[in-house]
Backbone as a ProteinNet text record, in pm:
[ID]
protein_1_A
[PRIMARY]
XXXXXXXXXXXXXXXXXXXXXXXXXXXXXXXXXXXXXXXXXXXXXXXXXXXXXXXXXXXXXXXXXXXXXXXXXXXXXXXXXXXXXXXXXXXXXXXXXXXXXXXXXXXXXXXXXXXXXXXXXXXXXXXXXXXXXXXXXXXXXXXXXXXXXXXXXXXXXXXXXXXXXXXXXXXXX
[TERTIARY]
3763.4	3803.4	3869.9	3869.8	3916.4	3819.4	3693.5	3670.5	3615.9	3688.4	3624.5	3546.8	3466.3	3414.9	3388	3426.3	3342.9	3196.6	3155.8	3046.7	2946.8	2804.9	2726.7	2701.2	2681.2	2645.2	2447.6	2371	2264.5	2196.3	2074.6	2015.5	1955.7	1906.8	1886	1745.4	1654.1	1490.9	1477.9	1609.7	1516.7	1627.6	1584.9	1740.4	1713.3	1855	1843.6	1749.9	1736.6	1660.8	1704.1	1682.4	1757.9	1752.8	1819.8	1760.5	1637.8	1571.1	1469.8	1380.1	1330.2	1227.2	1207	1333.7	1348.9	1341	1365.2	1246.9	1137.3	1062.2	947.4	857.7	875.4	820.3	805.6	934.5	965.4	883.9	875.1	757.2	629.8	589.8	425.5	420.3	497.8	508	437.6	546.9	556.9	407.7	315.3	200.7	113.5	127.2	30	-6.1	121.1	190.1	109.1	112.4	72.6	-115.8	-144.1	-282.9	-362.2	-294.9	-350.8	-315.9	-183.2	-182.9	-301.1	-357.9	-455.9	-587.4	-570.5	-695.9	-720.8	-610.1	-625.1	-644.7	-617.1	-619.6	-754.7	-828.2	-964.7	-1045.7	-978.2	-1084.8	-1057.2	-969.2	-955	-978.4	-1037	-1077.6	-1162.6	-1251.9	-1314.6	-1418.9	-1588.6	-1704.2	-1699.7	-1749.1	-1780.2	-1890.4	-1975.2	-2032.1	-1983.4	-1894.6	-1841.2	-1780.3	-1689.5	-1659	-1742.7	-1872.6	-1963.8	-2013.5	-2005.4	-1994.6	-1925.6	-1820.6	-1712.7	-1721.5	-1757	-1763.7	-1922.4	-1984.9	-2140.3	-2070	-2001.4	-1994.2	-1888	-1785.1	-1711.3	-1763.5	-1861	-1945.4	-2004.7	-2065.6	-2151.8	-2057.7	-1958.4	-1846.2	-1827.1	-1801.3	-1770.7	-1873	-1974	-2069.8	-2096.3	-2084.9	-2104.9	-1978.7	-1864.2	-1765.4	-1775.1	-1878.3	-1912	-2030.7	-2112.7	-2224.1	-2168	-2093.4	-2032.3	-1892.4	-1883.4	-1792.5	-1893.2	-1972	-2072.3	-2175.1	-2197.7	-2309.9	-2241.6	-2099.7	-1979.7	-2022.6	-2121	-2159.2	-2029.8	-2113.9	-2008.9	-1908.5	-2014.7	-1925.9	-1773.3	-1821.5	-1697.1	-1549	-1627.5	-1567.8	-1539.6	-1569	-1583	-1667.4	-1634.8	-1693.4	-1638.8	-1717.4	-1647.1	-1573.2	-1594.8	-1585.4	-1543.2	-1343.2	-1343.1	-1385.9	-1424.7	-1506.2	-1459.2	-1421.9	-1422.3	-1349.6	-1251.1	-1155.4	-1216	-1239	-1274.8	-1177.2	-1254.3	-1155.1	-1028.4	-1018.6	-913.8	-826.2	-890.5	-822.2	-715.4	-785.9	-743.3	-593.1	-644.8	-521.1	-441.9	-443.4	-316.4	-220.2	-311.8	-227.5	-133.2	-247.5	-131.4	-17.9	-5.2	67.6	181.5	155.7	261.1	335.3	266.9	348	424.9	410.8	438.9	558.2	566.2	756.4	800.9	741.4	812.4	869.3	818.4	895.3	961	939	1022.1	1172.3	1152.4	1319.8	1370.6	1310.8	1358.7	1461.7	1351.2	1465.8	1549.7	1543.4	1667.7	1790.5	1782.7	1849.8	1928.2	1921.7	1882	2006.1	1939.2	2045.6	2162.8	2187.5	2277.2	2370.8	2323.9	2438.5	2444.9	2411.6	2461.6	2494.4	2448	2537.9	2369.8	2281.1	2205.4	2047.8	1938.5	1802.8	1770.7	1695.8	1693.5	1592.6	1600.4	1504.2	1346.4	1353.6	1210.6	1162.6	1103.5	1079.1	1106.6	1082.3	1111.1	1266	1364	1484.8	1543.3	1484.3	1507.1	1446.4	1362.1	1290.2	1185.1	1103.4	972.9	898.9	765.9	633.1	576.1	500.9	400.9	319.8	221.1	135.2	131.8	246.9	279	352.5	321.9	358.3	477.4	609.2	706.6	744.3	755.8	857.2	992.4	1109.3	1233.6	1185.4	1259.6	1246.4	1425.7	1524.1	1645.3	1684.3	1716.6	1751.7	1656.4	1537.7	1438.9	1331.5	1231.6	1147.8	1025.9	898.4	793.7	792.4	662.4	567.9	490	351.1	196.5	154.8	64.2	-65.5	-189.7	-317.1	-429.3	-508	-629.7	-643.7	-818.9	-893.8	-1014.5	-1038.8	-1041.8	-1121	-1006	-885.8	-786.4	-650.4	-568.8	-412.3	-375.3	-270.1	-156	-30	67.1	190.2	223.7	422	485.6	639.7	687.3	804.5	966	1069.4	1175.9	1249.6	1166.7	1173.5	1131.8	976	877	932.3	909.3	917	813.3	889.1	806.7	707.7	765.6	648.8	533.2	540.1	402	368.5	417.6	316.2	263.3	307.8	257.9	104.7	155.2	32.7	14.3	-120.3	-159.6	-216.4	-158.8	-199.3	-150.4	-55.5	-23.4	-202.8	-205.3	-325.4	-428.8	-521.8	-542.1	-601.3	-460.2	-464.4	-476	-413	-411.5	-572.3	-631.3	-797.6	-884.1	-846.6	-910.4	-1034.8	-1121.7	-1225.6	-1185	-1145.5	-1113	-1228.7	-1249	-1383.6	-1355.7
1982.2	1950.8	2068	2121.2	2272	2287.8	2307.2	2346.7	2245.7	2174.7	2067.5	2073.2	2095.2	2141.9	1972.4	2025.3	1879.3	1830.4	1708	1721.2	1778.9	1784.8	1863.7	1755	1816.4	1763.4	1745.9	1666.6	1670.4	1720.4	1788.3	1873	1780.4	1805.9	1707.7	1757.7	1607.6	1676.8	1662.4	1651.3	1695	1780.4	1942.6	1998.7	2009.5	1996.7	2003.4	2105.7	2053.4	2073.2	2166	2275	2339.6	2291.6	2324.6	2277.9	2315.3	2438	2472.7	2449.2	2399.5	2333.2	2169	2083.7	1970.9	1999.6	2075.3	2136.3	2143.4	2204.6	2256.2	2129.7	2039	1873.2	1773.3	1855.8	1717.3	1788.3	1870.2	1941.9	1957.7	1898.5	1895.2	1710.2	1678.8	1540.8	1469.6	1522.4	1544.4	1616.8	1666.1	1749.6	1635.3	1533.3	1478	1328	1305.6	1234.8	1189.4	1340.1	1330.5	1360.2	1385.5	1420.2	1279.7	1190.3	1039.6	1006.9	1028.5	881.3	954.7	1053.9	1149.3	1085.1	1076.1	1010.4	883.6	801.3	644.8	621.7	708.7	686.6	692.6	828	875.2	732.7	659.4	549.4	460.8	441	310.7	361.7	495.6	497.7	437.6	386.7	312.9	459.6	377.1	474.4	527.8	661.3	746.5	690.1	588.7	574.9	492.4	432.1	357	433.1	506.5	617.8	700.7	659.7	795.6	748.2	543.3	459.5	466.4	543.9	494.5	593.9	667.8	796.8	713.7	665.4	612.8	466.4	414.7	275.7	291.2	400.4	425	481.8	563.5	624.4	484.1	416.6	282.3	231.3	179.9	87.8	188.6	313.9	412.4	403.4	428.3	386.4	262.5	178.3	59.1	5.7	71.1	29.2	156.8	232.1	335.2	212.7	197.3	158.4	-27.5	-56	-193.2	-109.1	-12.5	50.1	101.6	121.6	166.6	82.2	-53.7	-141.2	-260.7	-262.4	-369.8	-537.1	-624.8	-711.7	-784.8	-904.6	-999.2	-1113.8	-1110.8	-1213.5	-1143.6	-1026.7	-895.6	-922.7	-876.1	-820.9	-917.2	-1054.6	-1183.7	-1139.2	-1247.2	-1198.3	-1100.2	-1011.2	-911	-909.5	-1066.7	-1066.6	-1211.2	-1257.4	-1376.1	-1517.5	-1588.2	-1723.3	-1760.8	-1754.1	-1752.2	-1922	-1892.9	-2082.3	-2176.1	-2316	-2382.6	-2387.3	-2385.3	-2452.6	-2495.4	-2622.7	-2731.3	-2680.5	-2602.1	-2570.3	-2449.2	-2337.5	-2237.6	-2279.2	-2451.4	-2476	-2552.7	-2580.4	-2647.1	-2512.4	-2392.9	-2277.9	-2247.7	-2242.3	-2188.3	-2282.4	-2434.8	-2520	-2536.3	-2462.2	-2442.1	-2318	-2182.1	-2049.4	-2095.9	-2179.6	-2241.4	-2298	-2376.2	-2479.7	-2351.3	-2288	-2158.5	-2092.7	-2035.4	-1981.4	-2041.3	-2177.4	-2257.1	-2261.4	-2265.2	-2315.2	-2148.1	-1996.6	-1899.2	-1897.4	-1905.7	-1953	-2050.5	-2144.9	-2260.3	-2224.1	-2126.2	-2075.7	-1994.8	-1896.2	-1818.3	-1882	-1950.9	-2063.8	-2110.2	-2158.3	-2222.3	-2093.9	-2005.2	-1860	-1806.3	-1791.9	-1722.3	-1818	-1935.4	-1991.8	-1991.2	-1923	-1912.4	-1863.8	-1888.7	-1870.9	-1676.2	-1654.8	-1529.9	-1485	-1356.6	-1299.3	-1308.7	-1260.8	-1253.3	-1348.7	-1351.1	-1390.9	-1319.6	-1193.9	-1098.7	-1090.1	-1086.3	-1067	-1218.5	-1293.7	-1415.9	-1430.5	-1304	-1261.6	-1298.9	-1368.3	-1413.5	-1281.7	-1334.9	-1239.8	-1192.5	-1083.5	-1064.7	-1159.1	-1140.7	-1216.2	-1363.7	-1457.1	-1533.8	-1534.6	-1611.8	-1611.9	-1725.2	-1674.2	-1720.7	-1752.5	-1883.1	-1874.5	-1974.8	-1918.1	-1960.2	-2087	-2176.3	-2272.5	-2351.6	-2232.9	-2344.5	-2316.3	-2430.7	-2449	-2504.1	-2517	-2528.5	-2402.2	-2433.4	-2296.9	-2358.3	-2283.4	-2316.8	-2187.6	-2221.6	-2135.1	-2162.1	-2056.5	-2056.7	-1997.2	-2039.2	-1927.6	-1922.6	-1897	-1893.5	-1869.2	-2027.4	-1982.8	-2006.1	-1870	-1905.8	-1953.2	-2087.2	-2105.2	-2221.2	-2252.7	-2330.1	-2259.2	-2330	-2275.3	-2399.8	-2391.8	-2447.9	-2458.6	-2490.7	-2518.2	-2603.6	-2553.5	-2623.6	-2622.1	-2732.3	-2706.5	-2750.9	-2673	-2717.9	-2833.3	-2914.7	-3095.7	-3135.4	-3077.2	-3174.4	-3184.5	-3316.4	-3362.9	-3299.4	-3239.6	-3156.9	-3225.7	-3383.9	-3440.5	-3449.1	-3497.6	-3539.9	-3458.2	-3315.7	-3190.4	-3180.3	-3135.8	-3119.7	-3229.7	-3311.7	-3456.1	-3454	-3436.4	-3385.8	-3253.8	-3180.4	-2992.8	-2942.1	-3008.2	-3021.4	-3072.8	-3180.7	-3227.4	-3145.1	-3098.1	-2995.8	-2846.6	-2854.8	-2723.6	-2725.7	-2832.2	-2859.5	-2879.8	-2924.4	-2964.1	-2899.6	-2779.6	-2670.2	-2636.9	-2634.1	-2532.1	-2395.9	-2431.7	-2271	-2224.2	-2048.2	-2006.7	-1994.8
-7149.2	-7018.4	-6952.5	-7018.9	-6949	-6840.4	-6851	-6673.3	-6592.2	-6493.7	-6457.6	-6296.5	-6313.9	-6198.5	-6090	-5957.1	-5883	-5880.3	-5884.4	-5866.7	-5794.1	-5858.7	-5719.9	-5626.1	-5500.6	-5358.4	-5407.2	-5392.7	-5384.5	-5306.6	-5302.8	-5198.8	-5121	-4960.8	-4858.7	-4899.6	-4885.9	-4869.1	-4724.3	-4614	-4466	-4459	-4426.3	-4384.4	-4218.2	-4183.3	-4040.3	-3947.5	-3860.6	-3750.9	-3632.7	-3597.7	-3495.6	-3392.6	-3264	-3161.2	-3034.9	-3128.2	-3016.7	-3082	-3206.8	-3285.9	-3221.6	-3207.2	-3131.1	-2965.5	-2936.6	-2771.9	-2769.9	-2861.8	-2905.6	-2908.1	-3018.7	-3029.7	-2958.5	-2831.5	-2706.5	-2557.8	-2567.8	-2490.8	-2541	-2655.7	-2727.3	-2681	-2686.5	-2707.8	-2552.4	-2474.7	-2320.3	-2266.7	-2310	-2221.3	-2313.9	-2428.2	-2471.2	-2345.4	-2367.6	-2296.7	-2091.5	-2087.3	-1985.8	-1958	-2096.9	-2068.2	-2096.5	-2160.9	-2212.3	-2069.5	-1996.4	-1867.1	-1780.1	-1741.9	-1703.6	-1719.6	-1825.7	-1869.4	-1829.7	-1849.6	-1830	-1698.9	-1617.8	-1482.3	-1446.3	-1487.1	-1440.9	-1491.2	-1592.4	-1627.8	-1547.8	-1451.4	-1418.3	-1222.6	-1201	-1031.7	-1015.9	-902.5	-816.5	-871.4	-885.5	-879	-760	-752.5	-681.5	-599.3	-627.4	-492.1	-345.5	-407.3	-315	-184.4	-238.5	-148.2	-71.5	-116	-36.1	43.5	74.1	224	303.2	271.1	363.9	496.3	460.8	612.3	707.1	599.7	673.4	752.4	708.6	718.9	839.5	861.9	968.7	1070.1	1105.1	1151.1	1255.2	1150.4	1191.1	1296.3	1283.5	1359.1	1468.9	1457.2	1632.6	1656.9	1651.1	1709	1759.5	1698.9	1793.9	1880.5	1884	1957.6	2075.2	2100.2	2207	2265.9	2162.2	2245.3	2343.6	2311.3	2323.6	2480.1	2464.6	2605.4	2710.5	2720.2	2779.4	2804.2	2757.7	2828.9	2871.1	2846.7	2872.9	2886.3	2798.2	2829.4	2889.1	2941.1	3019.7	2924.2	2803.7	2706.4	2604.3	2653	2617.1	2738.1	2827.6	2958	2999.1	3082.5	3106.6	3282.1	3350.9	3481	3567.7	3636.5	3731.9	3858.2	3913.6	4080	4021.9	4078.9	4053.7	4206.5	4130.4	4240.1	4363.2	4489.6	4592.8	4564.2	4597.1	4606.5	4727.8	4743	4869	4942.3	5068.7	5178.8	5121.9	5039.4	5032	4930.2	4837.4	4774.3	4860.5	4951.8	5010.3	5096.9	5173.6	5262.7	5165.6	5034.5	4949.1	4926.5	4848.4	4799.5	4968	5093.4	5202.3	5228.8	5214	5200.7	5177.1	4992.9	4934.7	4964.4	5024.5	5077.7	5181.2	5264.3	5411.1	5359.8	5290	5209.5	5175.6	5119.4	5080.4	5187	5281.2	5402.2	5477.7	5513.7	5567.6	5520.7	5383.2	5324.5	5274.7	5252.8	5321.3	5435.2	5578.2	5664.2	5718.4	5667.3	5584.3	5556.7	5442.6	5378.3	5384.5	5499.6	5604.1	5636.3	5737.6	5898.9	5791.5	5671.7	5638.4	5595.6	5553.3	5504	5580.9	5729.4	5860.8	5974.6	5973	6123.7	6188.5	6153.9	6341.7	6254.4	6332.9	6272.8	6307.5	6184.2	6190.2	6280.4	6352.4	6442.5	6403.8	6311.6	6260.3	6048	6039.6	5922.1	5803.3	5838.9	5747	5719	5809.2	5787	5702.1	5707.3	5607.7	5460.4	5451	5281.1	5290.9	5375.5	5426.5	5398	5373.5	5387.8	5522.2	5540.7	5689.6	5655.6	5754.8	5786.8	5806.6	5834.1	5904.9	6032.8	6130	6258.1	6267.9	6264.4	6304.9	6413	6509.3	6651.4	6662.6	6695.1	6730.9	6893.7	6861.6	6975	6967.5	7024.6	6995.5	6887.9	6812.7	6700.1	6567	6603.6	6557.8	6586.4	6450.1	6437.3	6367.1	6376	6322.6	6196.3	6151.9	6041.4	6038.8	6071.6	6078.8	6014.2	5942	5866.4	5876.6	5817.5	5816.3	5699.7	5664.6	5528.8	5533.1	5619.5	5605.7	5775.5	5793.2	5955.8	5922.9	5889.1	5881.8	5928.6	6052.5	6052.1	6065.3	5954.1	5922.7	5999.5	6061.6	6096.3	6020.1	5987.3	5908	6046.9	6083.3	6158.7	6084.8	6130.9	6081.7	5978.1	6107	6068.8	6032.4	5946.6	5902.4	5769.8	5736.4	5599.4	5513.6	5410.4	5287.2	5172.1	5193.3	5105.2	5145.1	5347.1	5393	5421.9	5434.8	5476.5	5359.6	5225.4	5119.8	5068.5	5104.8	5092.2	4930.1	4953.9	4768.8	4731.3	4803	4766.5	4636.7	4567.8	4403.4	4333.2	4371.3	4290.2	4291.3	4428.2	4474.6	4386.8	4388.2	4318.3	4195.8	4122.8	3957.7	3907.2	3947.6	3987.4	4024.5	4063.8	4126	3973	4007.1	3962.8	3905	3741.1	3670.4	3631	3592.3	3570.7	3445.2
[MASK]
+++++++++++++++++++++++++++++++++++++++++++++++++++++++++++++++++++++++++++++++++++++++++++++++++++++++++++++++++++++++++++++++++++++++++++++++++++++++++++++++++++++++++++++

């Protein structure tokens, strides 16, 4: 017992690893890595012919959305010139412009005291013929080979009559 030595340490059968050998493996690893997802991809694109419609098949469609601007059918476009309204219908729509200007200058007389000079200065449109009589006033129009008068006093239901119905009934194109 005189020399007592410690035991031996056993030898490792993996000795360590440096660290640019473990770079080395993780960058082989990494380019494999990427040449398999490379691959998997090229297997999983759309054939090449499909793609070689698509410039023909777009081509096709400008073209026919030129030839469809340039011969403009009517079931596209709808009609060019809209339908000429009747008579009755013509004097309901002036009917209803006529209540309209009337109660303008109404409106008018009640926020100033006094009837305005002209129609226009009451927010009225041209092309009706306004006249002052007193304290009373008319409104005239023209709708076709029809004039209308609407006066101060007239009651708005019986001028109106049935130019609502009229019009609701009218002939759409």
């Amino acid at each position: 017992m005189a020399s007592e030595r410690p035991p031996a340490k056993p030898l490792r059968s993996n000795p360590p690893k440096d660290t640019k050998s473990v770079l080395y493996e993780a960058a082989v690893q990494a380019v494999q890595d990427r040449a398999q997802a490379a691959k998997t991809r090229s297997d999983q694109a759309p054939p090449k012919g499909r793609r070689g419609l698509l410039i023909p098949g777009l081509a096709l469609i400008g073209l026919l959305g030129g030839v469809l601007l340039l011969v403009r059918p009517t079931w596209l476009t709808g009609p060019t010139t809209i339908p000429q309204e009747t008579p009755a219908v013509a004097a309901a729509s002036l009917r209803v412009v006529l209540v309209r200007e009337r109660d303008l200058v109404l409106r008018y007389q009640r926020r100033t005291g006094s009837l305005p000079a002209t129609l226009e200065a009451a927010g009225g449109s041209a092309g009706f013929d306004y006249v002052r009589q007193g304290n009373e006033f008319s409104v005239t129009g023209r709708a076709g080979d029809s004039i209308i008068t609407i006066r101060s006093a007239d009651s708005v239901v019986a001028f109106l009559g049935d130019s609502f119905d009229r019009l609701r009934h009218r002939r759409t194109p």
